[in-house]
Z-matrix of the N, CA and C atoms (Angstrom, degrees):
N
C 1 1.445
C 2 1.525 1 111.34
N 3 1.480 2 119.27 1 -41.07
C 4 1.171 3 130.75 2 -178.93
C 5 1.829 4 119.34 3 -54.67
N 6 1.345 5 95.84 4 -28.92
C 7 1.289 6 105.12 5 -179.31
C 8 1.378 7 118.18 6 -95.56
N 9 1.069 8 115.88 7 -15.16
C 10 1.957 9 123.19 8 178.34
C 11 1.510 10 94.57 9 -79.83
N 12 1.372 11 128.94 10 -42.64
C 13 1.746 12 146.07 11 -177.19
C 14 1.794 13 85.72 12 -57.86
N 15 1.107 14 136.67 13 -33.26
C 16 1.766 15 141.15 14 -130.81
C 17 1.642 16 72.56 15 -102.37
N 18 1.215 17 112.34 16 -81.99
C 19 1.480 18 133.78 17 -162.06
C 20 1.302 19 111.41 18 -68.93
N 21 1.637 20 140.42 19 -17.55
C 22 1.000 21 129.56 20 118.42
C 23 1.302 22 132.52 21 -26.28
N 24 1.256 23 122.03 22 -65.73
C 25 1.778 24 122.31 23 -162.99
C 26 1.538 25 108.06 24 -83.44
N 27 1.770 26 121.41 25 -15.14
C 28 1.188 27 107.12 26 151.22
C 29 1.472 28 135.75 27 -117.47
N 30 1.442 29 117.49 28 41.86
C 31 1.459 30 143.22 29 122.82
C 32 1.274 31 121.59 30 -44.24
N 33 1.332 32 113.78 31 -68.68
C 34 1.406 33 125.34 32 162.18
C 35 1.157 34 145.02 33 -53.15
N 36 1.299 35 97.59 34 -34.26
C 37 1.436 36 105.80 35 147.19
C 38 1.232 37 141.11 36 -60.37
N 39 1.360 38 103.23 37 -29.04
C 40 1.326 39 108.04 38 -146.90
C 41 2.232 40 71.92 39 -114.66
N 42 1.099 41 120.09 40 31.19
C 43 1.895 42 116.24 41 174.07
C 44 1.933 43 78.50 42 -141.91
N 45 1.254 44 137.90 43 -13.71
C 46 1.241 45 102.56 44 155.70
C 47 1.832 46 111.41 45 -102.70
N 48 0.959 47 106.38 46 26.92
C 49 1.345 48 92.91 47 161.16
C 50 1.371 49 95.24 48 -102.55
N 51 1.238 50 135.84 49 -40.41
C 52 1.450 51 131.67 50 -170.59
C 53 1.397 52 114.08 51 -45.65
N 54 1.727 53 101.04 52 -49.36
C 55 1.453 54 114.58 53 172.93
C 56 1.392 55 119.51 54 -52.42
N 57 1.640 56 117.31 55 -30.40
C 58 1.392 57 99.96 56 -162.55
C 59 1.549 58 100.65 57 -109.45
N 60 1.307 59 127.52 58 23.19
C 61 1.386 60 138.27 59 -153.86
C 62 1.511 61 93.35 60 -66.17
N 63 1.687 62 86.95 61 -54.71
C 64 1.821 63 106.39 62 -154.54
C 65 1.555 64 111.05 63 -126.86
N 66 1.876 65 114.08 64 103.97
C 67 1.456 66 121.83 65 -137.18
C 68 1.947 67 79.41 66 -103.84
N 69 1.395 68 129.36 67 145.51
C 70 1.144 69 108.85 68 140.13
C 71 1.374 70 138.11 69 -63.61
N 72 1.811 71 117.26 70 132.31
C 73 1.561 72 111.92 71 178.99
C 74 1.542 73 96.06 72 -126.07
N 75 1.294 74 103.45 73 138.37
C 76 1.800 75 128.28 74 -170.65
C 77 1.671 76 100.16 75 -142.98
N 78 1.218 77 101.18 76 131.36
C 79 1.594 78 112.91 77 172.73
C 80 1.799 79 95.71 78 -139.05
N 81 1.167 80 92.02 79 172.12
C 82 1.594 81 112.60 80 173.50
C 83 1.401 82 102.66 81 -162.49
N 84 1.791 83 95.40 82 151.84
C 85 1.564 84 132.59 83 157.96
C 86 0.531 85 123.82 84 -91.24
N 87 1.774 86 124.71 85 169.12
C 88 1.836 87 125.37 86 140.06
C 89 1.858 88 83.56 87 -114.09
N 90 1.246 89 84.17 88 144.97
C 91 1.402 90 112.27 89 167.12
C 92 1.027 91 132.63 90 -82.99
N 93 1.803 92 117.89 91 -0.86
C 94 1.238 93 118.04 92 -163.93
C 95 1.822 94 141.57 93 78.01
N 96 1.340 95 88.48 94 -33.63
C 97 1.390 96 98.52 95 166.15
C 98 1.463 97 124.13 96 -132.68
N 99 1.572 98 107.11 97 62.86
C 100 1.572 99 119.25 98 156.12
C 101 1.725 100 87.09 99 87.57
N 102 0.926 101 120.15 100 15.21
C 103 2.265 102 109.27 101 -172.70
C 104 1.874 103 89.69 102 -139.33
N 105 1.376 104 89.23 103 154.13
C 106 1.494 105 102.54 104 -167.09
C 107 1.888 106 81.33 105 -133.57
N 108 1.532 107 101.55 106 129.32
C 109 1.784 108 97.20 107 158.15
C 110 1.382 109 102.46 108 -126.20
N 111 1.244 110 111.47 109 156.43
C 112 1.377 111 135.11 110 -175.66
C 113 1.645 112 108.10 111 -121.11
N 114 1.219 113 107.68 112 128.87
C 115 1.770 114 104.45 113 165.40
C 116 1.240 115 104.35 114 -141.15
N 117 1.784 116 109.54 115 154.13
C 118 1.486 117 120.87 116 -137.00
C 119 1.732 118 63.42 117 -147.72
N 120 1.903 119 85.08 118 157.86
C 121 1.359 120 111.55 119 130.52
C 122 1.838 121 102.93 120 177.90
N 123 1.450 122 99.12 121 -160.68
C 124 1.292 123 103.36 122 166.03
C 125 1.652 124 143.71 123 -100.14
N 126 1.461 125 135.16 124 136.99
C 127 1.118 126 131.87 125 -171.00
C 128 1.851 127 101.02 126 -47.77
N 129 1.013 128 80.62 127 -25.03
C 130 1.930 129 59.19 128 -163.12
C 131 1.863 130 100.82 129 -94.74
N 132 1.585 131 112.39 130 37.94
C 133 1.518 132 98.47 131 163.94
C 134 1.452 133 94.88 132 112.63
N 135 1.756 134 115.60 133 -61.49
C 136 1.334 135 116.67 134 -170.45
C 137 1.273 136 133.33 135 -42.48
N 138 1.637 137 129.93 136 126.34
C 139 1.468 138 122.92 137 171.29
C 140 1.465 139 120.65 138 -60.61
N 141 1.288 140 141.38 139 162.72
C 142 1.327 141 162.43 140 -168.33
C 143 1.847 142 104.01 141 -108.55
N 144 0.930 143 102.71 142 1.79
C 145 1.366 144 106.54 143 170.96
C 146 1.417 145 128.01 144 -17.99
N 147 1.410 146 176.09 145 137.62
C 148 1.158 147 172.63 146 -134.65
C 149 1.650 148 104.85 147 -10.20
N 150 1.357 149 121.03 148 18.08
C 151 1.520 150 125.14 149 -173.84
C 152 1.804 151 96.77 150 -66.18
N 153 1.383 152 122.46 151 109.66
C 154 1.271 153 128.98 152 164.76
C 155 1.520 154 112.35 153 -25.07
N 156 1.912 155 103.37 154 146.48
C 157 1.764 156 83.87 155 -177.06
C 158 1.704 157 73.29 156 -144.12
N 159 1.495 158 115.03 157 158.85
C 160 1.633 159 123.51 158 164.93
C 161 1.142 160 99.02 159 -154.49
N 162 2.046 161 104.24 160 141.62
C 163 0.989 162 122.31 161 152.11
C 164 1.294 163 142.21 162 -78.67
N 165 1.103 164 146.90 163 124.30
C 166 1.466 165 121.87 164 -170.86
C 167 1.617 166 122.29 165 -137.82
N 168 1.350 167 111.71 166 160.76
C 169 1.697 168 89.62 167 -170.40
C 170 1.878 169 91.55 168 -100.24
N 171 1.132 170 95.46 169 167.90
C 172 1.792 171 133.10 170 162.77
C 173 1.931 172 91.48 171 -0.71
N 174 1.165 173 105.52 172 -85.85
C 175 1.274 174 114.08 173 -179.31
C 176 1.619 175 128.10 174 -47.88
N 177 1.594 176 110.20 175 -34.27
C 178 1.406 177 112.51 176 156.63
C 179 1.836 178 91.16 177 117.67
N 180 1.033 179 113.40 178 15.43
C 181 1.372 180 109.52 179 160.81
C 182 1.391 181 128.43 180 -80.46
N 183 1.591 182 128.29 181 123.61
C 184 1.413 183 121.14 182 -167.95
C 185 1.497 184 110.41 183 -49.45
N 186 1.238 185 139.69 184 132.84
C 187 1.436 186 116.94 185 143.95
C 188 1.530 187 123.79 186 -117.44
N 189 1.499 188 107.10 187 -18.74
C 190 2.068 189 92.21 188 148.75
C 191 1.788 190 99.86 189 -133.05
N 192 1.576 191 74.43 190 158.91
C 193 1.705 192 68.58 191 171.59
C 194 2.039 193 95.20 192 -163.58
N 195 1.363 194 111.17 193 150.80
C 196 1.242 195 138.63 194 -139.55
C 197 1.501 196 108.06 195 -178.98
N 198 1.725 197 110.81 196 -165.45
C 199 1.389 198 123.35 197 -171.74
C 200 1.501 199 111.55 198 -176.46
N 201 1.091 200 116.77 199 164.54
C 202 1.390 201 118.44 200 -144.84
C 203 1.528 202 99.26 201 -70.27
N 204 1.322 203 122.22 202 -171.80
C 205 1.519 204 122.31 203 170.76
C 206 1.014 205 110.04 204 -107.35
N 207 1.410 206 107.92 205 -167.01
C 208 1.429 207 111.10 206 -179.39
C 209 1.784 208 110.50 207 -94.13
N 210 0.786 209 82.95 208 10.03
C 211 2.315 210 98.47 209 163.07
C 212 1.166 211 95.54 210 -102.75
N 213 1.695 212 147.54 211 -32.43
C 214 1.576 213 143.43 212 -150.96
C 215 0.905 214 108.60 213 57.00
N 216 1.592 215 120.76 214 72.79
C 217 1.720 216 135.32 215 173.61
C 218 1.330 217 97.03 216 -162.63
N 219 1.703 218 114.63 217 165.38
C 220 1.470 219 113.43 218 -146.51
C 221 1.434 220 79.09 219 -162.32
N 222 1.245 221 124.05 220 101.58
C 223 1.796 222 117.66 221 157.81
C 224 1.428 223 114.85 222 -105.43
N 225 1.236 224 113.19 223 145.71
C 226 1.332 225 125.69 224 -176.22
C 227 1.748 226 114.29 225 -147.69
N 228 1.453 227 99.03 226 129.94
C 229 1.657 228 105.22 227 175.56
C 230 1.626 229 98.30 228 -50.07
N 231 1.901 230 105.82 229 137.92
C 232 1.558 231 120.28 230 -174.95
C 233 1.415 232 100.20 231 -82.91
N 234 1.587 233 118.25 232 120.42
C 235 1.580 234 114.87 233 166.96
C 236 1.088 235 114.31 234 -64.45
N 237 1.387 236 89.97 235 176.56
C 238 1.373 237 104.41 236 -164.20
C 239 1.904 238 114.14 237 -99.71
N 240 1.302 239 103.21 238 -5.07
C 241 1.723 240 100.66 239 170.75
C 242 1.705 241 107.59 240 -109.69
N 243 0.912 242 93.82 241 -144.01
C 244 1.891 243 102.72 242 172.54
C 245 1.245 244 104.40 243 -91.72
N 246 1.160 245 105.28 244 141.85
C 247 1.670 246 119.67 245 165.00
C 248 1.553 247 117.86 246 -152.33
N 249 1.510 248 93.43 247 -175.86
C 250 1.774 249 94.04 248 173.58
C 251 2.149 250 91.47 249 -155.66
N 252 1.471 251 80.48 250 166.26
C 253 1.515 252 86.50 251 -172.11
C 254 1.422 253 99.03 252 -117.28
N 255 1.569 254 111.42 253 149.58
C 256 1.720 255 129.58 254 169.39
C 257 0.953 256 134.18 255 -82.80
N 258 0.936 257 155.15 256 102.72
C 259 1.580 258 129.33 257 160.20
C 260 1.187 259 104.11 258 -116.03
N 261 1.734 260 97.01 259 132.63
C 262 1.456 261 131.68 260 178.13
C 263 1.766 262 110.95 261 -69.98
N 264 1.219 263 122.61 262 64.50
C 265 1.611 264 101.45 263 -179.72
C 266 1.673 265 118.99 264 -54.81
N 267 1.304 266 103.65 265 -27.58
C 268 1.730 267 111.50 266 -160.93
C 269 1.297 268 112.85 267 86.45
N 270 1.731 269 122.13 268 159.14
C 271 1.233 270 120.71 269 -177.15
C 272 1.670 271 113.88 270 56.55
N 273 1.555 272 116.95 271 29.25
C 274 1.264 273 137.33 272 155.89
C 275 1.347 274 102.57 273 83.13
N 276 1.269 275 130.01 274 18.44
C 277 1.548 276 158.41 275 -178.66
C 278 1.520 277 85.05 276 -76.79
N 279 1.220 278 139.96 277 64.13
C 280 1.818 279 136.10 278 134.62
C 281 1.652 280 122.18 279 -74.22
N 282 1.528 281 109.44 280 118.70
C 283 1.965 282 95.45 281 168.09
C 284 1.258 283 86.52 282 -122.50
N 285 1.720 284 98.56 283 131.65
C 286 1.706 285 80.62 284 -173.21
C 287 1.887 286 65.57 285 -114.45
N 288 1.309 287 108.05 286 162.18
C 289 1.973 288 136.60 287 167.78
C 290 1.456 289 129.19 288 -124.38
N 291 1.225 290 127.11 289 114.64
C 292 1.109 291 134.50 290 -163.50
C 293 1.225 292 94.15 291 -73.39
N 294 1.679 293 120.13 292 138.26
C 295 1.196 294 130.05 293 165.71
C 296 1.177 295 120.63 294 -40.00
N 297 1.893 296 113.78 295 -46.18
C 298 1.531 297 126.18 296 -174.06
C 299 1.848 298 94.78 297 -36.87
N 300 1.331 299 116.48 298 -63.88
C 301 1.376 300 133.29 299 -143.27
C 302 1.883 301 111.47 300 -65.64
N 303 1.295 302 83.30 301 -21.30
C 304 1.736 303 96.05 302 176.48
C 305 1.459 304 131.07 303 -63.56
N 306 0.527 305 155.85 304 118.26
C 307 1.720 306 150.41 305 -123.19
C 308 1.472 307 105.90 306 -165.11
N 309 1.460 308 127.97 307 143.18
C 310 1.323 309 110.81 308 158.25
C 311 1.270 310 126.18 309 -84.45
């Protein structure tokens, strides 16, 4: 019994290391001229490539929405109320960023 408990706990281990291999990372700009880009990818090397991206205002209503490019960057004209931006990594990989925080 002792040993199925053994080989259990390093299974699991060894599926949260898998999990934590590859973290989503998302930043954003302002560009200065009214456009905000964002580039994503993964800790472990991986691009963000078609990784879903949404804008949304205050209340949580979409108002753009898209996905990264084939560079893993996502520009979008800056609204005009409050917002924050998404990115969908998958595998519960969300960074969402408050517009406030965006800076050029």
């Amino acid at each position: 019994m002792n040993r199925q408990l053994v080989v259990i706990a390093l299974l699991l281990a060894g599926l949260a290391a898998r999990v934590q291999a590859h973290n989503a990372i998302c930043d954003c700009y302002d560009n200065g001229d009214n456009t905000i880009t964002c580039e994503g990818g993964f800790s472990d090397g991986g691009t963000a490539v078609g990784v879903p991206m949404r804008v949304l205002d205050e209340a949580g209503k979409v108002l753009i929405e898209g996905a990264m490019s084939d560079r893993s960057d996502f520009t979008f004209t800056k609204p005009d109320v409050g917002f924050r931006v998404e990115f969908e990594g998958g595998d519960g990989h969300v960074i969402q960023i408050d517009g406030r925080d965006i800076e050029e």
